[in-house]
KOLVOLUM-419217 format. One record per atom (N, C-alpha, C): residue in one letter; y, x, z; residue number from 0. Coordinates in steps of 0.02 Angstrom, whole numbers, always signed. Layout:
  type      yy      xx      zz  seq
     A       Y       X       Z  NUM
...
END
This chain:
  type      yy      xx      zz  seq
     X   -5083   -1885   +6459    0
     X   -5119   -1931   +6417    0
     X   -5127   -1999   +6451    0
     X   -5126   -2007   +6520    1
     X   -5137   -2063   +6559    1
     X   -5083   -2103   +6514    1
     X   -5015   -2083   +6538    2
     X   -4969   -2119   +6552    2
     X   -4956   -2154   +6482    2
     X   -4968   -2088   +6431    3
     X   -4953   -2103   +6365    3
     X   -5012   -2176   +6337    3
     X   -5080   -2174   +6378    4
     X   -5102   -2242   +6358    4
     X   -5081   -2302   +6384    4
     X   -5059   -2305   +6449    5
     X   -5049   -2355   +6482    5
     X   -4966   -2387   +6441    5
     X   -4930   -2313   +6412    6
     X   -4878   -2357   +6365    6
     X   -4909   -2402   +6314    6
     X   -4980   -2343   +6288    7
     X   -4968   -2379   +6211    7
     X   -5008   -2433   +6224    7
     X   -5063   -2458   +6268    8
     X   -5095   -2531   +6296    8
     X   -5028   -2578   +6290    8
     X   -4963   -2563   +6342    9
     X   -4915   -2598   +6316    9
     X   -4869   -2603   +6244    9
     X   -4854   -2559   +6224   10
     X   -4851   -2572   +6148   10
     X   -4870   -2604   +6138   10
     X   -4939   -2590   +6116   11
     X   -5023   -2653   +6073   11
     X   -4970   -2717   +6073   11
     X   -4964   -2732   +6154   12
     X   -4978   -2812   +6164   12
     X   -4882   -2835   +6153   12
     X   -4832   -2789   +6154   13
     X   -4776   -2824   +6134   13
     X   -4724   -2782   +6090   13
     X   -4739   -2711   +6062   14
     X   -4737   -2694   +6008   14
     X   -4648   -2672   +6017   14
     X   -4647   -2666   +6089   15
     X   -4584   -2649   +6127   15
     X   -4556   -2562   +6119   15
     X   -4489   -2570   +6091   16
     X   -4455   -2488   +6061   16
     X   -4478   -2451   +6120   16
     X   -4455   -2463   +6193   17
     X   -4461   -2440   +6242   17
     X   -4526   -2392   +6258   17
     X   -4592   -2436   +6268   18
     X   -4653   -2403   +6274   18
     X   -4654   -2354   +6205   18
     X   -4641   -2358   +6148   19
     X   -4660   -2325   +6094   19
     X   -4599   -2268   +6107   19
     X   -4552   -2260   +6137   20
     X   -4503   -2185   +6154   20
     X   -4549   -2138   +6197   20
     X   -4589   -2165   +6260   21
     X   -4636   -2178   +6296   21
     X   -4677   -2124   +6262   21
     X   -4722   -2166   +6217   22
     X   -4801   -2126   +6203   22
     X   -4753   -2062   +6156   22
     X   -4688   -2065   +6136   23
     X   -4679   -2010   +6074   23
     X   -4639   -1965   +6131   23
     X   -4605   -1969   +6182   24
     X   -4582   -1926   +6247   24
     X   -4645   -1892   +6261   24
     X   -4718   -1912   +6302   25
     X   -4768   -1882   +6290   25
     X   -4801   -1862   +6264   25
     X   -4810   -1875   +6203   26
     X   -4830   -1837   +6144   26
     X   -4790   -1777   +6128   26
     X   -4733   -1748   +6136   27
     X   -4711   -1691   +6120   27
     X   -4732   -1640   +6188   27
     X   -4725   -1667   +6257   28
     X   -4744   -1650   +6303   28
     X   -4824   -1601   +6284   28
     X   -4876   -1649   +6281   29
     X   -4934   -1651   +6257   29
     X   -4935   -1562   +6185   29
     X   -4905   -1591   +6140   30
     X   -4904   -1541   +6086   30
     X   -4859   -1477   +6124   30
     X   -4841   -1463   +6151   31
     X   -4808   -1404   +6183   31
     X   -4865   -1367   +6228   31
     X   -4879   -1411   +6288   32
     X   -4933   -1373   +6317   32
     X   -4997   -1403   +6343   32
     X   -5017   -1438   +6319   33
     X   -5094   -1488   +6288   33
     X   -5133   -1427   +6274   33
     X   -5188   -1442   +6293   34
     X   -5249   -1436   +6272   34
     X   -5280   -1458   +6186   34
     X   -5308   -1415   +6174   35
     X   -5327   -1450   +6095   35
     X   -5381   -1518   +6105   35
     X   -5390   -1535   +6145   36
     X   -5442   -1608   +6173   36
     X   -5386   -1651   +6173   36
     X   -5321   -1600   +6208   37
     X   -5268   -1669   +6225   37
     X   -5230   -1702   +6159   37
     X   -5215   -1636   +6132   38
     X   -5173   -1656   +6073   38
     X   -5243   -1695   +6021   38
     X   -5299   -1687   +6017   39
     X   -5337   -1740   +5967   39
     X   -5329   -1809   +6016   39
     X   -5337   -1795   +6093   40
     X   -5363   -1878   +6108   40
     X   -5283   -1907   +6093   40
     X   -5228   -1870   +6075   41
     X   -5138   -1906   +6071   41
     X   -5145   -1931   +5974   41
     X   -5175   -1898   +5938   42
     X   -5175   -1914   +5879   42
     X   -5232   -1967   +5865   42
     X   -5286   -1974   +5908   43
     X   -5323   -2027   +5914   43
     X   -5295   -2103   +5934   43
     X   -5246   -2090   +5994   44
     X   -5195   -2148   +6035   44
     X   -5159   -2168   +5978   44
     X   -5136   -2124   +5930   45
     X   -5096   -2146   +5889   45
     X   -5120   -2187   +5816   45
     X   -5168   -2174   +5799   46
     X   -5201   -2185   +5769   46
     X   -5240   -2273   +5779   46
     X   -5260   -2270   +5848   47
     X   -5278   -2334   +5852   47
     X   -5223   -2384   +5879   47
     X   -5155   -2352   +5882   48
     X   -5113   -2389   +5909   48
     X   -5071   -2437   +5835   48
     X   -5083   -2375   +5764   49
     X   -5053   -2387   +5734   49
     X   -4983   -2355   +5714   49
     X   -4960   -2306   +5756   50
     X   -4903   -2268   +5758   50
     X   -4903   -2238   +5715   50
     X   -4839   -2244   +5656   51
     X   -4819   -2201   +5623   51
     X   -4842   -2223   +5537   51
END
């Protein structure tokens, strides 16, 4: 979840393909073997990031 915010902080600010392969590479990570805290705080990231 760290890493996946520190992409999507970059996203936010330049909306770059790169960071967004980024938060969705960790996000499947996350949905495989996450915690149910993890996978809400990844649908939360996404959510305020705008993804999707």
């Amino acid at each position: 979840m760290i890493e996946a915010t520190i992409h999507a902080t970059r996203y936010v600010l330049n909306h770059n393909q790169k960071h967004l392969n980024q938060i969705n590479y960790y996000n499947r990570i996350v949905k495989i073997c996450g915690r149910p805290e993890d996978k809400k705080a990844m649908e939360t990231l996404y959510e305020l990031c705008k993804i999707r």
